[in-house]
C-alpha positions, -999 to 999 in steps of 0.1 A, spaced: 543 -540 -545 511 -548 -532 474 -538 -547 441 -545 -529 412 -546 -550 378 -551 -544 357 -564 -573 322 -547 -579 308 -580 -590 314 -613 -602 325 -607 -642 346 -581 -631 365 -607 -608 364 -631 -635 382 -610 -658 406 -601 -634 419 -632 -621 423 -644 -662 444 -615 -667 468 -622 -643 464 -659 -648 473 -650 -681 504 -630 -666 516 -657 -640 511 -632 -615 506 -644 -581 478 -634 -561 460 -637 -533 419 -640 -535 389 -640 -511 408 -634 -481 381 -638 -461 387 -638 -419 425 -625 -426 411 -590 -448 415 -570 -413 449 -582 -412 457 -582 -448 443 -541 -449 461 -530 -419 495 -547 -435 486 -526 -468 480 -493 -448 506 -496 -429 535 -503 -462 515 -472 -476 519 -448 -450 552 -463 -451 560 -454 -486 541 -415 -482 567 -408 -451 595 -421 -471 580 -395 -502 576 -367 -479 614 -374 -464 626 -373 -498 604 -343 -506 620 -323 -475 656 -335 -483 653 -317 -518 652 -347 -542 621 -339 -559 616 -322 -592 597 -287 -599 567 -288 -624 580 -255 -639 614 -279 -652 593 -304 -660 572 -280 -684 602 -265 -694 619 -299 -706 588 -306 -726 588 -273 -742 626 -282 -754 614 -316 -766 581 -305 -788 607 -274 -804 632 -303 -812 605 -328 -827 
């Protein structure tokens, strides 16, 4: 999985890079002359992951929101 995030300022960068210090996440920061590269390579694995959705989707392996209320309607009678 990848996540691009773009800081609004310095403490919020900060405290973003100690949490997933804190994690052992690895990560990849100020990306400087490769960010054109590194946002068309995250555009392109997203549009890759909405076509593979929307394949899905049209194949039939989705679930309705009317079964999905209907499954929580059977769980709050049996609590």
């Amino acid at each position: 999985m990848s996540v691009l995030v773009n800081t609004q300022n310095e403490q919020e960068e900060k405290v973003l890079l100690a949490f997933l210090d804190s994690l052992r996440y690895k990560y990849q920061s100020d990306v400087g002359d490769k960010a054109e590269q590194i946002n068309k390579a995250f555009l392109d694995q997203y549009n890759k992951e909405i076509d593979q959705a929307d394949a899905e989707i049209e194949a039939g392996n989705y679930v309705n929101h009317s079964d999905v209320e209907e499954l929580f309607k059977k769980r709050r009678k049996a609590l």
